[in-house]
C-alpha positions as CSV (number, residue, x, y, z in Angstrom):
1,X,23.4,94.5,-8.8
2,X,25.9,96.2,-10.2
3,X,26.1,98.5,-13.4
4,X,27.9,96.1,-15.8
5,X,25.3,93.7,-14.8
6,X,22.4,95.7,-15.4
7,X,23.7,96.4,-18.8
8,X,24.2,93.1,-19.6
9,X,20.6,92.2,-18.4
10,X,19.7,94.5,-20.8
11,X,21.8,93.7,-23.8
12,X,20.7,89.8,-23.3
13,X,17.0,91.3,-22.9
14,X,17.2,93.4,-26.5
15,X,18.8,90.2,-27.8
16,X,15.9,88.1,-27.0
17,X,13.4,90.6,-28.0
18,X,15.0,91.3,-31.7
19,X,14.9,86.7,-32.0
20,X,11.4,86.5,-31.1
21,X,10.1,89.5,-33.2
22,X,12.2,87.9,-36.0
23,X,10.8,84.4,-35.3
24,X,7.3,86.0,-36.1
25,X,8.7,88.5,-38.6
26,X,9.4,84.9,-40.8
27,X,6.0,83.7,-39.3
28,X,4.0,86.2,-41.0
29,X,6.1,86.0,-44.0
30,X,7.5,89.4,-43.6
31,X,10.1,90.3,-46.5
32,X,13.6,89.9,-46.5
33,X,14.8,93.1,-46.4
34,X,12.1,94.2,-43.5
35,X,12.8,91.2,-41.5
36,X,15.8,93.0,-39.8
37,X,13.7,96.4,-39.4
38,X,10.9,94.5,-37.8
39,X,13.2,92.7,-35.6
40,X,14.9,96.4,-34.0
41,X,11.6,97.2,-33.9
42,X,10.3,94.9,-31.5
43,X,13.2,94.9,-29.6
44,X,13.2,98.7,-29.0
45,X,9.5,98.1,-27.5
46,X,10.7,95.2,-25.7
47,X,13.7,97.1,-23.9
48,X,11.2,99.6,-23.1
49,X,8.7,97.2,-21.4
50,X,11.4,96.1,-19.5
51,X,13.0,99.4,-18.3
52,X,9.7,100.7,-17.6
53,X,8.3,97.7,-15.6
54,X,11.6,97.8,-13.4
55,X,11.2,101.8,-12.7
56,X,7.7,102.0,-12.5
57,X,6.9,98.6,-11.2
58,X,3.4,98.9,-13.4
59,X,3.5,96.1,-16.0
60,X,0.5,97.9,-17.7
61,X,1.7,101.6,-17.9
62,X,5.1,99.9,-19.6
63,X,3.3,97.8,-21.9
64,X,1.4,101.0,-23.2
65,X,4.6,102.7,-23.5
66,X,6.3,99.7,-25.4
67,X,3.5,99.3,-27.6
68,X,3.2,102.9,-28.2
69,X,7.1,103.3,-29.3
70,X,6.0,99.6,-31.7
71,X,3.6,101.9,-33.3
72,X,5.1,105.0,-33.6
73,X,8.9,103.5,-34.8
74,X,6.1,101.0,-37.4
75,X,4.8,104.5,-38.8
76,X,8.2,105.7,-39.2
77,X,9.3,102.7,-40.6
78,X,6.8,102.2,-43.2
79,X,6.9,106.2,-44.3
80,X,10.9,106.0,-44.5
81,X,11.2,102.3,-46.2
82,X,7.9,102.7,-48.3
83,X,6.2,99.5,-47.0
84,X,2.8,99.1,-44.9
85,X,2.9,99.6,-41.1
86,X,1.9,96.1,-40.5
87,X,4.8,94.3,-41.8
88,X,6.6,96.0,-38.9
89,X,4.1,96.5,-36.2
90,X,2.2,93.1,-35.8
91,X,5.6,91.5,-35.2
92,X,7.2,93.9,-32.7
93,X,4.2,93.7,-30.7
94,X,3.9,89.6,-29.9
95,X,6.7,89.7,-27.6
96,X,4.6,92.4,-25.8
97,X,1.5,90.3,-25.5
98,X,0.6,88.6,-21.7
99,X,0.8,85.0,-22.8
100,X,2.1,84.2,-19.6
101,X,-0.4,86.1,-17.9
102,X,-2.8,83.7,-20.0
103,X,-1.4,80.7,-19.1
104,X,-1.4,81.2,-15.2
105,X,-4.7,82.6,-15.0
106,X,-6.0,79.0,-17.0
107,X,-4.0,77.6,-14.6
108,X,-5.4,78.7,-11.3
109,X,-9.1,78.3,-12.7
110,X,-8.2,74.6,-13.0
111,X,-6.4,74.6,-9.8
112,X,-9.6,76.4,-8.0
113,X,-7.8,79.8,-7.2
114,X,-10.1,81.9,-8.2
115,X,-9.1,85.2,-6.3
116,X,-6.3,84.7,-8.0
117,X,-6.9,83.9,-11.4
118,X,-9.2,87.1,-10.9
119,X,-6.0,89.2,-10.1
120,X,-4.0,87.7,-12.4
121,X,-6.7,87.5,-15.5
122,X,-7.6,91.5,-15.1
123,X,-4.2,92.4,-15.2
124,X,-3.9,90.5,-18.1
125,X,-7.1,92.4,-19.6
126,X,-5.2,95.2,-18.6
127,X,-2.2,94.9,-20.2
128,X,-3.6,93.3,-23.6
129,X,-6.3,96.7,-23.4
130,X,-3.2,99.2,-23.0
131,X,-1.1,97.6,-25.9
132,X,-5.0,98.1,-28.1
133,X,-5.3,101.5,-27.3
134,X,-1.1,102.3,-27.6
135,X,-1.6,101.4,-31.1
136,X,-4.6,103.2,-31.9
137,X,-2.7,106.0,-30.7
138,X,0.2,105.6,-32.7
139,X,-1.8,104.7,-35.7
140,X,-4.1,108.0,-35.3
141,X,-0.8,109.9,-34.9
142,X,0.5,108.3,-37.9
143,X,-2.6,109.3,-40.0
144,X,-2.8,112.8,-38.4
145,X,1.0,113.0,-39.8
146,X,0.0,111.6,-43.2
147,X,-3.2,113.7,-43.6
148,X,-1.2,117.3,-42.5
149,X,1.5,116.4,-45.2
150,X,-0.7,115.6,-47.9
151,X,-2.5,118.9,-47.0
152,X,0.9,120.5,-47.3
153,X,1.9,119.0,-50.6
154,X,-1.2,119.7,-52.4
155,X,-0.4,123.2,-51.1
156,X,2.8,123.1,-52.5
157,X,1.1,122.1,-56.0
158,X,-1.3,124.5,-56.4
159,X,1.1,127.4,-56.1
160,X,3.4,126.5,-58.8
């Protein structure tokens, strides 16, 4: 492939991901004005999913990585727009959840493949585990960041 058409997989990718996670940003009744935020948000983690899974060829070390940047860029978010972290996490991480990975392994119980609806359902487990512990990660690092400022602040007060 050529560069210009690895860039434009990439734009059409980051378009995709920004319409989904603003398909589930109206879903869950997400604001107006956060709608758009929520949206870069996902696709950020998308585009990092999908970089990642190409270099590393590990669809379960990306999705880590894609739901880690959700949370993180969600903290950041909420702290710099003053709104919860959920309005902007919880939609940027559906398009990072195995649906697919779902679907097939239903499938190839029904179809009697079991050795591979085994493969195909623990990497699922796998991915849907590493997205869970991504954002407990970026939600402890958000706290750890909230806690050491308030610490500082107070700080701050008591000296004046």
């Amino acid at each position: 492939m050529k560069s210009e058409d690895y860039f434009m997989f990439y734009i059409k990718q980051f378009i995709y991901g920004f319409l989904s996670t603003m398909g589930f940003s109206i879903i869950f009744n997400t604001s107006r004005e956060s709608i758009s935020k929520s949206s870069l948000n996902g696709a950020i983690g998308w585009i990092i999913y999908i970089v990642l899974t190409d270099t590393l060829d590990s669809s379960v070390i990306a999705a880590f990585f894609g739901a880690l940047s959700v949370g993180i860029l969600g903290e950041l978010f909420a702290r710099f727009f003053k709104k919860p972290a959920t309005i902007f996490i919880i939609p940027g991480i559906v398009p990072l959840v195995p649906g697919s990975g779902m679907y097939y392994t239903m499938l190839a119980i029904t179809e009697k493949r079991f050795i591979e609806a085994a493969d195909l359902g623990s990497e699922t487990l796998f991915i849907a585990a590493s997205i869970a512990s991504a954002l407990i990660v970026s939600i402890s690092i958000g706290k750890l960041l909230r806690t050491s400022n308030f610490k500082k602040l107070n700080k701050k007060k008591k000296n004046f």
